[in-house]
C-alpha positions in Angstrom: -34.7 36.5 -23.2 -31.8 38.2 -20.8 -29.0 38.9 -22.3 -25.8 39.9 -20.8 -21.7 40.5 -21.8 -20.9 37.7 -18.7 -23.2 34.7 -17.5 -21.1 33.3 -14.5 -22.7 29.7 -13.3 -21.3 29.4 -9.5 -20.8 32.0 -6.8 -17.6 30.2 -5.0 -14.4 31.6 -4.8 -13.8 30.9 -9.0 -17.3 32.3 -9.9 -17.0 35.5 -7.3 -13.4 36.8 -8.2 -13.5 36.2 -11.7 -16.9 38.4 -12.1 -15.1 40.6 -9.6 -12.3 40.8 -11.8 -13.6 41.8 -14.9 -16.4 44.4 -12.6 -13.1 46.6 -12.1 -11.6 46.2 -15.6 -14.9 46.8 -17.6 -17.4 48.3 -14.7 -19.7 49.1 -18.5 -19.7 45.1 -18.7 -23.1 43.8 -17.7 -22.1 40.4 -15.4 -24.9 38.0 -14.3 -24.1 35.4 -11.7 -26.2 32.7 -11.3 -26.2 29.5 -8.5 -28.6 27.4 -8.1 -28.7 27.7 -4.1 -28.3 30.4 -1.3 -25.9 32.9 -2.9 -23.2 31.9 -0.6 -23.8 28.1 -0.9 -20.4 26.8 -2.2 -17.7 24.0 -2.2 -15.7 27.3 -1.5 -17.9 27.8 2.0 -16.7 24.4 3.0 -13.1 24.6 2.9 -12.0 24.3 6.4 -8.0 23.5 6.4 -6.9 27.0 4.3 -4.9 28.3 1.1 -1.9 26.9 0.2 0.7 29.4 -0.4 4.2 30.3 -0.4 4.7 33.4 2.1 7.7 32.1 4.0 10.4 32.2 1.7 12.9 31.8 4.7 12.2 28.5 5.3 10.2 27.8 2.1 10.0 28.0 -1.6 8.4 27.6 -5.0 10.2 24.5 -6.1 9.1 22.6 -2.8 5.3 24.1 -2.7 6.4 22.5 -6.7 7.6 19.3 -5.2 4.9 18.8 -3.1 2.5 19.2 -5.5 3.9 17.3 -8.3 4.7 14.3 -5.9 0.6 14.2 -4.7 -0.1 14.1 -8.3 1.5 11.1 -8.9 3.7 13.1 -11.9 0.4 13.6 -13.6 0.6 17.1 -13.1 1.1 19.9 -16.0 4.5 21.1 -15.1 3.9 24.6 -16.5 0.9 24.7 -14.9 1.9 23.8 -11.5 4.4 26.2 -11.5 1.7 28.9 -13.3 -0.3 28.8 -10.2 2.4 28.3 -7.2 4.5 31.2 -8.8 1.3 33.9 -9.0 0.1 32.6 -5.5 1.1 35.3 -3.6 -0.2 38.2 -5.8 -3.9 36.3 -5.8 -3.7 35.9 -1.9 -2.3 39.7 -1.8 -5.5 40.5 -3.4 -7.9 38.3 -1.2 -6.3 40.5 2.0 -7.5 43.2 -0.1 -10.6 42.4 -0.6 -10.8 42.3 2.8 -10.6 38.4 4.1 -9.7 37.6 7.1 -6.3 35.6 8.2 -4.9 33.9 11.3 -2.0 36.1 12.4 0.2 36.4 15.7 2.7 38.8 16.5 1.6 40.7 12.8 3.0 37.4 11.2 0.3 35.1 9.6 0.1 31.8 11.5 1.3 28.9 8.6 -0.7 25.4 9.2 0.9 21.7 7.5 -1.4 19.7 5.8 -0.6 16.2 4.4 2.2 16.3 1.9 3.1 19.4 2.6 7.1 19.7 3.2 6.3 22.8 5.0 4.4 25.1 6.6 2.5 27.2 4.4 -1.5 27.2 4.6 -2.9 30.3 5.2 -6.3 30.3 7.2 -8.8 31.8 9.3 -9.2 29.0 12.3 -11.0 26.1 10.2 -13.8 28.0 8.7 -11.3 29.6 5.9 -13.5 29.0 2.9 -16.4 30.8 4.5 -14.1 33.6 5.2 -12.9 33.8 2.1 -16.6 33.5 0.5 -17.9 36.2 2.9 -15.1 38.6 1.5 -16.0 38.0 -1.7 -19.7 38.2 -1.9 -19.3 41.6 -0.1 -16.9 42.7 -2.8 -19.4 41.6 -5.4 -22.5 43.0 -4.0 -20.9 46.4 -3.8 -20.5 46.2 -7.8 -23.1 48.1 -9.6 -22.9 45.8 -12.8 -22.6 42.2 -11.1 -26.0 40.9 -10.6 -26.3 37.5 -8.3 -29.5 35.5 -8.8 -30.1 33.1 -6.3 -31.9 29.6 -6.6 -31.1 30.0 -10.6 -30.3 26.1 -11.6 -28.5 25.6 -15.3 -30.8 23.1 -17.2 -28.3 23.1 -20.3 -25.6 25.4 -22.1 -27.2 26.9 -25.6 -25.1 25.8 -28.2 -25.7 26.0 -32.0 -27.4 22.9 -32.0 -30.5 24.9 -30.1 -30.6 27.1 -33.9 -33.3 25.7 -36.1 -31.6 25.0 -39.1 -27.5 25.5 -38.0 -25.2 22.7 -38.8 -23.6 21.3 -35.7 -20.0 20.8 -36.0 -18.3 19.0 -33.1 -15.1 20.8 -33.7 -16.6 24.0 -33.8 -18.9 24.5 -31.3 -20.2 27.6 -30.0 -21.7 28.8 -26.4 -24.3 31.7 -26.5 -25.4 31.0 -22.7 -27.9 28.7 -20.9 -31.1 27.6 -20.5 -31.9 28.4 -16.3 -34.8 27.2 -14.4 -36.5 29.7 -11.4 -37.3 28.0 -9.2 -39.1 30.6 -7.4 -41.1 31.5 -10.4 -41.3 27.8 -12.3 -40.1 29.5 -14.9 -37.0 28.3 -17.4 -35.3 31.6 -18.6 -32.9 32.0 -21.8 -30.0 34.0 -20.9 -27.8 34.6 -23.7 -24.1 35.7 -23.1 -20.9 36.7 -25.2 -18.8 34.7 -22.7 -20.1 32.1 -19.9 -18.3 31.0 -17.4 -18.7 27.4 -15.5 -17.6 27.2 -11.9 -19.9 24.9 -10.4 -17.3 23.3 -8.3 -17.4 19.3 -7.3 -19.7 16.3 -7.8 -19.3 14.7 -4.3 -22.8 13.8 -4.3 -22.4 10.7 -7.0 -21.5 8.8 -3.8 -23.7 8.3 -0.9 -21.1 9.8 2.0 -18.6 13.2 1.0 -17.9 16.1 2.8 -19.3 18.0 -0.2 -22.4 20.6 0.4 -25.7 19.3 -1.3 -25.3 21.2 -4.3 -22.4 19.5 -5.7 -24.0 17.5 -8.2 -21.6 17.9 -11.1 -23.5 20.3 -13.2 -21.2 21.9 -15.1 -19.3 18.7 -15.9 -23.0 17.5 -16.9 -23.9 20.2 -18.9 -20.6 20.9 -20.8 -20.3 17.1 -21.9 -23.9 17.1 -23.3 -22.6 19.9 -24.8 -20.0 17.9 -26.3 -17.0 19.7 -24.5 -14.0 17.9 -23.9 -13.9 16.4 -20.5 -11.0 14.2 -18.7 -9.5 12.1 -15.9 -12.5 11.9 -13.9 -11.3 8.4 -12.6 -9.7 10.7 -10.1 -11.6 11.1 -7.1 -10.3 11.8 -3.7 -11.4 10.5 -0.5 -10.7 12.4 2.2 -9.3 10.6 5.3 -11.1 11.7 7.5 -14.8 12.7 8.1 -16.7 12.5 11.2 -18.6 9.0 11.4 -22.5 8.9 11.0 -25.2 6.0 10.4 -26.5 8.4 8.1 -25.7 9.2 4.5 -25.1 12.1 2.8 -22.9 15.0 3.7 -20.2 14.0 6.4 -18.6 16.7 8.5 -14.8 17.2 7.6 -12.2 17.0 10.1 -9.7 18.9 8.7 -6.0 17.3 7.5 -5.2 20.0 9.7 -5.7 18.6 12.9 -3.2 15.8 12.0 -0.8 18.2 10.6 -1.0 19.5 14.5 -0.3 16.3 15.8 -3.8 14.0 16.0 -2.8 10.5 15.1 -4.9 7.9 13.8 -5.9 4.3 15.7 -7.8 1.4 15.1 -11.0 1.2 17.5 -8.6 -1.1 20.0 -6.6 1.7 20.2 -3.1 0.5 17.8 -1.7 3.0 15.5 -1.4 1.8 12.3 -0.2 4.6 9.7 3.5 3.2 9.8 2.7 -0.1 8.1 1.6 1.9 5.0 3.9 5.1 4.4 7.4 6.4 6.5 5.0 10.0 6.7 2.7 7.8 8.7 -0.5 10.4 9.2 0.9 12.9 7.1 1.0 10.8 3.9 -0.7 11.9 0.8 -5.2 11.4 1.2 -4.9 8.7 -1.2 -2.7 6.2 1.0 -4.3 7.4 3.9 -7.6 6.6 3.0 -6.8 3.5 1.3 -4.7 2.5 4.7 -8.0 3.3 6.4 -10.1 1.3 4.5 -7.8 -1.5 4.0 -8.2 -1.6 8.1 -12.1 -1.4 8.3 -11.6 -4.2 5.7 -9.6 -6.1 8.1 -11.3 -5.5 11.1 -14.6 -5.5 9.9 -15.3 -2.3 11.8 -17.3 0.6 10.7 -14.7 3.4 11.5 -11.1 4.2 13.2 -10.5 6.5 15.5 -8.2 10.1 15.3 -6.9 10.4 18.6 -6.5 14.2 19.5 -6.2 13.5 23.4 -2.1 14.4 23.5 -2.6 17.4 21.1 -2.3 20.7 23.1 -6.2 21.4 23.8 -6.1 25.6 24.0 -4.4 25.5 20.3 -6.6 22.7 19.4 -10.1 25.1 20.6 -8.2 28.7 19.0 -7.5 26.3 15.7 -10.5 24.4 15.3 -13.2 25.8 17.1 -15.8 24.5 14.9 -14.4 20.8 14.9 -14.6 21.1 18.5 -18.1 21.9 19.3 -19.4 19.9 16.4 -17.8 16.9 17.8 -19.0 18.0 21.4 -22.6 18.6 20.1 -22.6 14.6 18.9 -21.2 13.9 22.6 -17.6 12.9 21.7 -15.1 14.8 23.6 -11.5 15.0 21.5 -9.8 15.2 24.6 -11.1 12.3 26.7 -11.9 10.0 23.6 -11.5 9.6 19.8 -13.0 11.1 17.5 -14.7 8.3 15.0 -13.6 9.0 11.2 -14.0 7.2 7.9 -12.8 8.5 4.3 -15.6 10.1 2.6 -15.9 11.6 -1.1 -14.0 14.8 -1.2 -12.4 16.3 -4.3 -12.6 15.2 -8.3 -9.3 16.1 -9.9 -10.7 15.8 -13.6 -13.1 17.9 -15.3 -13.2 20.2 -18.2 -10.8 20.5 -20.1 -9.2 24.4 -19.9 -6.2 26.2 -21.1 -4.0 28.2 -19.1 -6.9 31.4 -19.1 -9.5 28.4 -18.2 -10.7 28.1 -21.8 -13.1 25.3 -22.3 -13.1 23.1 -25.8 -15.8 25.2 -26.5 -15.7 28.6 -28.1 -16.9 31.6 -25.7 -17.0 28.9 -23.0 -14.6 29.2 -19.8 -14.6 27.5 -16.6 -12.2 27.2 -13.5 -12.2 25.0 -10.1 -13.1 22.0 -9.0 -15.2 21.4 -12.3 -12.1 21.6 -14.3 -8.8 19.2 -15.3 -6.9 22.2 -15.4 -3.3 20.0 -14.9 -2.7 21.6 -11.4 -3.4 18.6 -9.5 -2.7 15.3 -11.5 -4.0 12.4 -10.0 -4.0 13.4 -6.7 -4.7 17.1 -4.9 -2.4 18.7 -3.1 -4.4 19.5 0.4 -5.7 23.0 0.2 -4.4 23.8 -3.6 -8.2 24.2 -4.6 -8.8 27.4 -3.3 -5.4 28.7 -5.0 -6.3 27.3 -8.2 -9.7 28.8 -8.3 -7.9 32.5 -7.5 -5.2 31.8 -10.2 -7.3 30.6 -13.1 -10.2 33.2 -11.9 -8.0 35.7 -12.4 -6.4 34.4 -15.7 -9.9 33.7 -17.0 -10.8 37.3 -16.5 -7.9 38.7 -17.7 -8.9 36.7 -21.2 -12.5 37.3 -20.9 -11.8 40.9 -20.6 -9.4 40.6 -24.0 -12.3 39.0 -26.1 -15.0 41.6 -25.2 -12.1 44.3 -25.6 -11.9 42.7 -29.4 -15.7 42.4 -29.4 -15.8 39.7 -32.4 -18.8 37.8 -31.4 -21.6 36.9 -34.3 -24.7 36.4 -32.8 -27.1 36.5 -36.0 -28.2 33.1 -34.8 -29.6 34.3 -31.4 -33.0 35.2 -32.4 -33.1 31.8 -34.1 -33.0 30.1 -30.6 -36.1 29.0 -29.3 -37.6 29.7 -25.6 -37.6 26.5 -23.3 -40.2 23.9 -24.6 -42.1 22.0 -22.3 -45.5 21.3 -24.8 -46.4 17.4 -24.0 -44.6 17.3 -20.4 -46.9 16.9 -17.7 -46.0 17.5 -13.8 -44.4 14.7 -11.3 -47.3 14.1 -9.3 -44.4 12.5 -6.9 -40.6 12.5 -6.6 -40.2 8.9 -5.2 -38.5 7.9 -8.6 -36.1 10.4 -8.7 -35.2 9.8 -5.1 -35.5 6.4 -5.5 -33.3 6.7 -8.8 -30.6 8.3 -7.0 -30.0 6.5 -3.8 -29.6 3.4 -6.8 -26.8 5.1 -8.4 -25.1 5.9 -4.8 -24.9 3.0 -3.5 -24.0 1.8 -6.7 -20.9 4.1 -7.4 -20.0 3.6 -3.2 -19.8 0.3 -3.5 -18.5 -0.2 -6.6 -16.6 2.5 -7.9 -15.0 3.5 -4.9 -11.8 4.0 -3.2 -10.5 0.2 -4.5 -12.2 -0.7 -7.8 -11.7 -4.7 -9.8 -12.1 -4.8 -13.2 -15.2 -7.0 -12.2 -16.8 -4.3 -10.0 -16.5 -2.1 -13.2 -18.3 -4.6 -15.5 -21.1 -4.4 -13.1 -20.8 -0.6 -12.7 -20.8 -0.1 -16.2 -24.1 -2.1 -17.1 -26.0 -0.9 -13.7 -25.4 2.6 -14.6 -26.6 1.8 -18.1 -30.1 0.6 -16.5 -30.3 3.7 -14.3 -29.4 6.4 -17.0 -32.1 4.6 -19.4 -34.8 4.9 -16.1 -33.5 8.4 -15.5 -33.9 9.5 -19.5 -37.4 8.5 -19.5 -38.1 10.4 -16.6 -36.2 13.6 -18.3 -38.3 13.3 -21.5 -42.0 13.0 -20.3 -41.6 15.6 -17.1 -41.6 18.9 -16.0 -38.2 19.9 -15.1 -37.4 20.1 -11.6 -33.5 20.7 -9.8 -34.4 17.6 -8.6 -34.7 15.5 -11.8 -32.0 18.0 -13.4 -29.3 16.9 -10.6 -30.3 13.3 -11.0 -30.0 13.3 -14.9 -26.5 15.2 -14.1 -25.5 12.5 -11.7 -25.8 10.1 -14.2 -23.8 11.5 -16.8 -21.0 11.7 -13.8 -21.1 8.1 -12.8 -21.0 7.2 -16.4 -17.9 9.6 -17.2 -15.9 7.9 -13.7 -16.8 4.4 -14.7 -15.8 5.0 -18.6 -12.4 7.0 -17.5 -12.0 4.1 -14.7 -12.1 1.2 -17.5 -9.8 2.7 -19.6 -6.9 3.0 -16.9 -4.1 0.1 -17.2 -1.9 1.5 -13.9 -2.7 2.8 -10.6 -1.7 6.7 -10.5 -2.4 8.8 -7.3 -6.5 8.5 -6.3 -7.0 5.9 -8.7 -6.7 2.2 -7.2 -7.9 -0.9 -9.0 -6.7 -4.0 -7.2 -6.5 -5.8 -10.5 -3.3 -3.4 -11.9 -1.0 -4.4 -8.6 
């Protein structure tokens, strides 16, 4: 057994500065981070458009960053809580500078970018690789703290909850964390790693759908884990689609073109070459992601085409290459030159909205358990995200998280009697996949399902199906999970189903249309 004051499941930007936090208020605290890739494989890495933040306060403000955030959410938003993380925004980007990332500046004034429903300009960024900025800052902070200790290609099989105590009576309103069961998969080995306080930030679950601009890893874990653990979970009918990724036959992880480019101008077009953003919203290609990936698909829908075009050929092409160098040569290296032709796009899975359930200090349903980002329905982002509110949200609740975290082992009132009780990892009676095709097999079922399905427009009859496909799958996926050997494989799969089932169940229960969410039978 490893036992530690902090188990912190994710190394994004959540994950990173909230172990960095507590590292400088309690540097006695011992602080284990665990992800289940490449230490600096994150949603976070991803995030090419930037922060949003309010720096300008000439021309901008709270209450519009407010506005702008409340109107993308449909008015599902918590109120409080939108204004929570707008109104510490600056002090958590003041501390990012400090911990030495990396932003666009001219003249000594930082360079503010427009993303879609933004009133202003306001994103912060470092050209359109702003996330892995941001996570390079951060794991350098962390690696130079003598208590934080990163463990790469660590996967989370399951929180340990009383229910693991021979003996303990589990109460569903009392429910307690003590840590997690984690698989090595260098070693095959399933460790128990016991903690006063665990922290989830394991970030998106983009990979429930056969095409997102998510990273492999984003397999919805935490969500996975936390409601097996019977922690409160919510709103995950609210998935955004992101506009625009770059086109491929393949499926899988898309690359993003960043809302960015249109917020410089780009301007989408049918494959005949007609603009079309006008017949669906007065902000034409700066609407909200929701109505401009329904516009899109509504389009393909008409046409019967697999993807329109963003037209970058007017846009000024020396800021385009210092703005979005990366867009640039990955579009070159796929032999499409922005300037001479467009770029083929089609919305792709992007950003969930609901999650776990957390306070304002990112305090789970369960006692000792925390978690913060994407993984989260934290209230910040309603029905719809905000572009490039994420990576404030995970700096914000990081910090408040820590700031609590810190409190409670301050306090020091934890009982862990039961501890001893809990077993190691059992796998007696298991017996080794001698092949994965089942699990691969399994999973490319439940994608295609869940793409076309449970998608950008849903029916009340595509859910019926949904609901009673997933039900064969999760059955096929739970006999797997009981006779084998755990692999991240089979782990991921098993979490993917519990997703899919959580976005169909939250999808049924909807009687309007609010923000992401879009069933053609509520019009």
């Amino acid at each position: 057994m490893i036992k530690a004051d902090v188990l912190v499941i994710g190394s994004g930007i959540s994950g990173l500065s909230y172990a960095i936090k507590i590292s400088e208020k309690m540097p006695e605290a011992k602080i284990i981070i665990v992800t289940k890739a490449d230490e600096d494989e994150s949603n976070t890495k991803y995030a090419q458009g930037g922060l949003a933040v309010v720096t300008d306060f000439d021309n901008d403000g709270f209450q519009k960053h407010i506005d702008d955030t409340m109107r993308a959410g449909d008015g599902e938003n918590n109120l409080d809580v939108v204004k929570m993380v707008i109104e510490e925004g600056p002090e958590r980007f003041r501390e990012l500078v400090e911990w030495g990332t990396n932003f666009d500046q001219k003249d000594g004034h930082l360079m503010l970018g427009r993303e879609g429903g933004h009133t202003e300009n306001r994103i912060v960024h470092h050209k359109d690789i702003t996330g892995k900025e941001i996570e390079r800052a951060l794991l350098e902070t962390a690696n130079k703290s003598p208590n934080i200790e990163i463990m790469a290609h660590h996967y989370v099989i399951d929180l340990i909850t009383q229910h693991h105590v021979p003996g303990k009576v589990f109460d569903l309103e009392k429910i307690d964390c003590y840590g997690a069961y984690i698989l090595d998969e260098k070693n095959k080995k399933i460790k128990k790693i016991t903690a006063k306080i665990t922290l989830v930030a394991t970030g998106g679950a983009g990979h429930v759908y056969k095409n997102t601009t998510n990273p492999l890893i984003a397999t919805g874990d935490g969500i996975a884990f936390v409601h097996r653990a019977r922690g409160k979970i919510s709103n995950m009918q609210y998935y955004q689609f992101h506009p625009t990724a770059l086109y491929s036959k393949l499926d899988g992880m898309l690359f993003l073109i960043s809302e960015a480019v249109r917020g410089d101008g780009a301007k989408l077009r049918t494959k005949d070459g007609e603009r079309f953003m006008h017949k669906y919203d007065e902000r034409e290609e700066l609407a909200s992601r929701d109505i401009v990936a329904r516009a899109i698909d509504n389009e393909l829908k008409i046409s019967g085409d697999e993807y329109v075009g963003l037209d970058c050929r007017d846009m000024d092409h020396e800021k385009f290459m210092e703005h979005f160098p990366n867009i640039y040569q990955k579009c070159m290296d796929e032999g499409i030159d922005p300037f001479k032709q467009l770029i083929p796009v089609v919305p792709a899975c992007h950003y969930l909205m609901g999650g776990i359930d957390v306070d304002r200090d990112g305090q789970s349903s369960i006692k000792n358990l925390f978690a913060v980002g994407e993984c989260t329905n934290s209230g910040l982002h309603g029905a719809n995200r905000l572009a490039s509110n994420s990576l404030l949200e995970g700096m914000v609740f990081g910090h408040n998280a820590a700031m609590k975290t810190v409190e409670l082992l301050g306090i020091n009132d934890f009982n862990f009697d039961d501890l001893k009780a809990i077993p190691e990892w059992n796998e007696d009676g298991m017996k080794m996949m001698d092949e994965m095709v089942m699990v691969s097999y399994l999973r490319r079922q439940l994608q295609e399902m869940m793409s076309d399905l449970v998608s950008i427009v849903r029916s009340n009859d595509r859910l019926a199906i949904a609901k009673k496909k997933q039900h064969e799958i999760f059955d096929a996926v739970n006999e797997l999970y009981n006779y084998s050997i755990l692999s991240p494989k089979l782990s991921e799969l098993r979490n993917l189903t519990n997703i899919s089932y959580l976005i169909i169940k939250h999808s049924l229960q909807m009687k309007e249309n609010k923000g992401s969410f879009f069933n053609r039978d509520l019009v």
